[in-house]
N, C-alpha and C positions, 0 to 999 in steps of 0.2 A: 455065414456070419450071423443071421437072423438066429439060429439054431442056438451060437455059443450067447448071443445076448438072450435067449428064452433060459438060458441053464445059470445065467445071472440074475435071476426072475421080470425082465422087461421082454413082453410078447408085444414085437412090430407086430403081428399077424392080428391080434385083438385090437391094436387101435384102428390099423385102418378098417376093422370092422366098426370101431365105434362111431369112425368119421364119415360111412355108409350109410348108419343107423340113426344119423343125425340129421344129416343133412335135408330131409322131409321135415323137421320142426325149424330149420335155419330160411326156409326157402317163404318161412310163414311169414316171416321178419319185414320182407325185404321191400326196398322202395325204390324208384326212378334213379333214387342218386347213386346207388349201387353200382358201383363199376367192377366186373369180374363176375367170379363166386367162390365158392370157399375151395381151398385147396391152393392156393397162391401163398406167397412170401408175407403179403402183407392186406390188409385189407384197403381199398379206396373206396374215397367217396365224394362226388361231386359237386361241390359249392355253388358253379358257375349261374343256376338257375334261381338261385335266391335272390330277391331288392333291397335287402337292406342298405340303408344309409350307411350307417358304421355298424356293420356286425362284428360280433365278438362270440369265442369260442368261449365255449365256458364245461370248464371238463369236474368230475367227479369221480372218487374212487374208494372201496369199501370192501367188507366181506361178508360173512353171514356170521361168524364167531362159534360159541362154545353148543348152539344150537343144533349144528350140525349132529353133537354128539345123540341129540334124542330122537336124530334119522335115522343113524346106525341102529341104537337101538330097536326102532323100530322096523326099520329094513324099510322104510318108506323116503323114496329119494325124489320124488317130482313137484315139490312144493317149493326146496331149499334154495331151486334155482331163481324161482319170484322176488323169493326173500331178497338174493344178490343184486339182480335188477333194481328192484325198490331203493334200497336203501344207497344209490348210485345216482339212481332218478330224482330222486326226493329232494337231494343235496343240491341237483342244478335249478331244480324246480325254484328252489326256497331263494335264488338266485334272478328267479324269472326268462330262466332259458327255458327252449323246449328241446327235447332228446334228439339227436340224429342217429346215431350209430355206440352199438356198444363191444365190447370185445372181453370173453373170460379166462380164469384159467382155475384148469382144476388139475389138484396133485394128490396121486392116490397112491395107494403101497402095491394095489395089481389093477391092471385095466382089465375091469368087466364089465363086457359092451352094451348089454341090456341096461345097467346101471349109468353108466355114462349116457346113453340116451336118455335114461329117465331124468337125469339133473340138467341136462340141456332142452329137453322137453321144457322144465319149467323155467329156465332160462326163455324161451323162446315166446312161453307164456305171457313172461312181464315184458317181456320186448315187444308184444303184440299191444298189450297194455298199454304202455310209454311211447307207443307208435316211432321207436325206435330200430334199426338195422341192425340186427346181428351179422356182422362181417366179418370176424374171424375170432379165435381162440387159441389153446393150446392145451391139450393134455399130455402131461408130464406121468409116467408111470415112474415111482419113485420105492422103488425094492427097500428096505432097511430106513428109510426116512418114515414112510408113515405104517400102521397095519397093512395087513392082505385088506381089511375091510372098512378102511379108514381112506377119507379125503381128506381136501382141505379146497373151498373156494375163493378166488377174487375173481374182482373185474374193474370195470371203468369203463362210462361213459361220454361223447362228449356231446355236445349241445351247442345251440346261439342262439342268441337274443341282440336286441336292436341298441344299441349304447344306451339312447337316450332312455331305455324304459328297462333297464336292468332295475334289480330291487334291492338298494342297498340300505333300507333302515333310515337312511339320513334327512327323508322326509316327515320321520317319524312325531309325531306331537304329542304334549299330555293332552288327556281327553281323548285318546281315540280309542277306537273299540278293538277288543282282541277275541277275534273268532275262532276257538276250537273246532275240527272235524274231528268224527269220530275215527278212531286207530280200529282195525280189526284182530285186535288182542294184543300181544305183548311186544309182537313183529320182531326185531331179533336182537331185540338187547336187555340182559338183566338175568341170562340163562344161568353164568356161572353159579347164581346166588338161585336160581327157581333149582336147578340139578341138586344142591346141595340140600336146599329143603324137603326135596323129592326123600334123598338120602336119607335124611333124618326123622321123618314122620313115616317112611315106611308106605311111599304111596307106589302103586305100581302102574305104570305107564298105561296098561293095556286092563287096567278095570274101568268102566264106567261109572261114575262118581256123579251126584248130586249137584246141580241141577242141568246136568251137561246128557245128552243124548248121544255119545260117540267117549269116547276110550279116552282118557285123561291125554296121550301120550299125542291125538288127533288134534286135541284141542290145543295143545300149547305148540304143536306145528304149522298151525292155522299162517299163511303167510302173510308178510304186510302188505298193507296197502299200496298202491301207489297212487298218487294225484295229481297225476300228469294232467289228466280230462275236467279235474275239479277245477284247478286252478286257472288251465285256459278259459275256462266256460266263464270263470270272474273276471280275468282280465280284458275278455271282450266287451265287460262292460262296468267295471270297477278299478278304480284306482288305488293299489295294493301298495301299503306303505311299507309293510316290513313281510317276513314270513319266518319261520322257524322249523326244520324239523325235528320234531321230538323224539331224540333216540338216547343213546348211553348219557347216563346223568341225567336223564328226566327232566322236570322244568326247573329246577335249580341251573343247568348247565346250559341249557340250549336256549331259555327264551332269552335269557339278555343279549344273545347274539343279534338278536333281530332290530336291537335299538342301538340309539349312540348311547355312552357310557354314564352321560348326564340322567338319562332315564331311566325310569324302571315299570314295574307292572304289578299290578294289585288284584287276584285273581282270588275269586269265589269257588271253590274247589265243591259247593256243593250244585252247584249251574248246570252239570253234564252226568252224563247217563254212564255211570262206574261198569265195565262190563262183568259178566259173571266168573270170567278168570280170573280177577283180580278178590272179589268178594271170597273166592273159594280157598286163592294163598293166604288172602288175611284172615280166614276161617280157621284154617288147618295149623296154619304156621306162625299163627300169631302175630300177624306182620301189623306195623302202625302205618297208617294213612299216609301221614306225615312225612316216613322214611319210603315210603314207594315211591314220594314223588320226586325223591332224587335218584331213584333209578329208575325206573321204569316210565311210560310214556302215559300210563293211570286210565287210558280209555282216549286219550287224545295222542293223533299220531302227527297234526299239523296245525299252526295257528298263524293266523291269518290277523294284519295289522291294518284296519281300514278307517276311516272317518266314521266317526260317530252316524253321521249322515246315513250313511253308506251302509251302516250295519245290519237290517234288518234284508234291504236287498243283495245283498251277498248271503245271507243265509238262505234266502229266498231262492236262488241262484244253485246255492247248494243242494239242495233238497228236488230240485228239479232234475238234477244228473244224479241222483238217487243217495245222496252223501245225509249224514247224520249232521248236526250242526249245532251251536249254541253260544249267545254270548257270554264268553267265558271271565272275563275282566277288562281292565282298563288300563292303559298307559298313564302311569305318574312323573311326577317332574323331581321324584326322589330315587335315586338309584338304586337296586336291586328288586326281587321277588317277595314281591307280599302274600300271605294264605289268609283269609279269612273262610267260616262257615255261612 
């Protein structure tokens, strides 16, 4: 039967090689509450040892998007899994849980088992990051849906946080302070529109370009952050009024999540350190300042909503667990996104 499904192009025989080849980056994951290990129906995990008061699960789900296309390219697949992780992480983070357990899936046009290791490698990466359990998954070989050389990733997180100290914004006041961290470049959203530029200016993936010391194509795979370790390090000792993460639609779209709809924020865009990927699209491509910042995350991947009070020691904070930081602007008692220089 294996035989007629290989002459349909799905090779059972490659995945379970892939699920061999893996299973040493899964095992890196893994914590107390893990119940099993991979190869079961379902993944578990066990609650019972947690004190929360009122815990509350708090789940997250995402993918890596049109990015993926400049691994192909590349042929470099061990980054894109961090990517997934992050942008899964980020979401509960900004929420004020912390990660327990995550689960992916990747669907490809052929399973090749070096390559599926490699994307679960960096999966396993940000999972170590996020001090999260990778506890199961799914690779779907998908014949005639995607290329021979082509994937596609999701996943999903879940997490918990304590009722009373979840972060919903609704403490929010004018006068408080909005703390930028630095993003470690583009992270994975705004690709459609960097590919396109790529196209158009004729830039090639794999030259080395000014002022970058690594191949254009290295640098804009660079993966995102995660702030799993940032944010706890504040909350042991800061009271976090709002949070944001800054991904598709840039600060137009994502900071006024952080506030009630009465408020808004008035944000100094020259306050933080612009990274040299961004200076290099608005070089080449002619891009305005102005329009990056509704798409892209501009050198800030997270911001942080704290008492005025409070601001210098959270940045303080930050810079200790090795983060970039700065105050970025201020909460207004007018509704939406203010820019000034």
């Amino acid at each position: 039967m294996s035989e007629l499904y290989k002459q349909a192009g799905v090779d059972v025989e490659a995945g379970y090689r892939a699920v061999d080849l893996m299973k040493k980056h899964i095992n890196r994951t893994n914590r107390p509450e893990v119940i099993g290990g991979v190869g079961a129906f379902a993944g578990l995990f066990d609650l019972s040892s947690f004190s929360y008061k009122e815990p509350v699960l708090v789940s997250g789900t995402d993918g890596v998007g049109t990015k993926l296309k400049l691994a192909f390219d590349m042929d470099q697949h061990d980054t894109v899994g961090i990517d997934l992780v992050a942008m899964c992480v980020n979401d509960i983070i900004a929420q004020g849980a912390q990660a327990l357990f995550f689960l992916d899936y990747i669907a490809c046009g052929k399973n090749g088992p070096e390559k599926i290791e490699q994307i679960v490698k960096g999966i396993a990466d940000g999972c170590v990051e996020a001090g999260a359990a990778l506890i199961g998954g799914e690779t779907a070989e998908m014949p005639g849906m995607y290329g021979a050389d082509e994937y596609d990733l999701a996943g999903f997180v879940v997490g918990i946080g304590e009722k009373a100290k979840l972060i919903s914004g609704a403490d929010v006041k004018a006068g408080d302070a909005i703390i930028g961290i630095a993003s470690s470049g583009l992270h994975s959203n705004g690709f459609s529109l960097v590919r396109r530029l790529i196209d158009q200016h004729d830039l090639s993936l794999n030259e080395v370009y000014a002022p970058f010391d690594r191949p254009l194509g290295e640098i804009l795979l660079e993966p995102t952050k995660i702030y799993a370790k940032a944010v706890r390090a504040i909350q042991e000792k800061i009271y976090i009024h709002g949070i944001s993460h800054i991904t598709g639609g840039g600060f137009h779209e994502n900071l006024p999540r952080a506030v009630p709809e009465h408020l808004g924020m008035r944000i100094q865009t020259d306050s933080w350190e612009l990274p040299a990927v961004y200076e290099f699209l608005m070089e080449k491509a002619q891009l305005v300042f102005e329009d990056m910042l509704g798409v892209f995350n501009t050198g800030i991947g997270m911001a942080l909503i704290v008492s005025r009070d409070d601001a210098e020691q959270t940045i303080s904070i930050l810079q200790e667990v090795g983060e970039s930081a700065w105050i970025i602007g201020e909460v207004t008692d007018k509704s939406g996104v203010e820019f000034s220089a």
